[in-house]
C-alpha positions as CSV (number, residue, x, y, z in Angstrom):
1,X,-40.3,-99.3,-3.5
2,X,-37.8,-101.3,-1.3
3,X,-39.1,-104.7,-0.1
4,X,-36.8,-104.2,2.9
5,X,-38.7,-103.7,6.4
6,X,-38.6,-100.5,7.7
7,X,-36.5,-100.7,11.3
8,X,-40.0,-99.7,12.9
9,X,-41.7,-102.4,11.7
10,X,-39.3,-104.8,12.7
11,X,-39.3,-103.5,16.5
12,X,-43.3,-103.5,16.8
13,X,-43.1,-106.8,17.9
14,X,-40.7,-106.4,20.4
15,X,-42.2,-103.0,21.7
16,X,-46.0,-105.2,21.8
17,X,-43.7,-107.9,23.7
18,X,-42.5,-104.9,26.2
19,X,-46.1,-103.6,26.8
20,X,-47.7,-107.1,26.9
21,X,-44.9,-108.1,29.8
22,X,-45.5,-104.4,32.1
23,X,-48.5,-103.0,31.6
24,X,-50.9,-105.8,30.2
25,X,-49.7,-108.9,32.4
26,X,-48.0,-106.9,34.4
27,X,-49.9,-109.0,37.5
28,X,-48.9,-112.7,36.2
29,X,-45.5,-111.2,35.7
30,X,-45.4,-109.9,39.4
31,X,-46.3,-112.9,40.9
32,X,-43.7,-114.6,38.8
33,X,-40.7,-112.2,40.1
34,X,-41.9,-112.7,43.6
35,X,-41.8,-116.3,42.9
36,X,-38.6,-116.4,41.9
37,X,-37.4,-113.7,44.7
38,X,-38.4,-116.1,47.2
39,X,-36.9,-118.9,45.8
40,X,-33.7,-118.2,44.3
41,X,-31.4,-119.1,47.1
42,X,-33.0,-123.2,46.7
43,X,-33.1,-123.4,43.2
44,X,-34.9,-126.7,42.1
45,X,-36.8,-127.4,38.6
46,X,-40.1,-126.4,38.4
47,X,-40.1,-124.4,41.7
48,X,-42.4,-121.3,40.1
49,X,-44.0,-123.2,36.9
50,X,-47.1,-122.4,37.8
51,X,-47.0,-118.5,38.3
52,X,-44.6,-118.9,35.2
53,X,-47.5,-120.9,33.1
54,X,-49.9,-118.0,34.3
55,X,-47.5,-115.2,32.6
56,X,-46.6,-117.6,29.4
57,X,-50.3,-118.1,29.3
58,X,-51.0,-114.4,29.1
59,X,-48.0,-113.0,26.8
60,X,-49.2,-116.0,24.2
61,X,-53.1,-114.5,24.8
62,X,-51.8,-110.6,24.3
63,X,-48.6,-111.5,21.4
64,X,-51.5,-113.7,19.2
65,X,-48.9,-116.2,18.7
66,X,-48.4,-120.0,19.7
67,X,-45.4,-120.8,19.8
């Protein structure tokens, strides 16, 4: 038996990541991209961290992982 990850197993967190982002917070991440939208022409620090906290908030809740 090889002790090498199978390629599967190596993109199941990614493909969590993908379904955490669209379908699980896929509200946080909406109000993020509007955010953004709305504010990309006066870009400025911190100008959507709180929809951006939301989203981080909920992709840290769905992954399992602190980071």
């Amino acid at each position: 038996m090889s002790s090498v990850p199978s390629a599967a197993a190596a993109i199941t967190p990614l493909r969590r990541l993908a379904v955490a982002s669209t379908v699980t917070c896929s509200a946080q991440a909406s109000a993020y991209g509007q955010c953004i939208l709305a504010t990309y022409t006066d870009v400025r620090k911190d100008a959507c961290k709180e929809e951006f906290a939301r989203f981080s908030a909920c992709l840290h809740q769905v992954m399992k992982r602190k980071w």
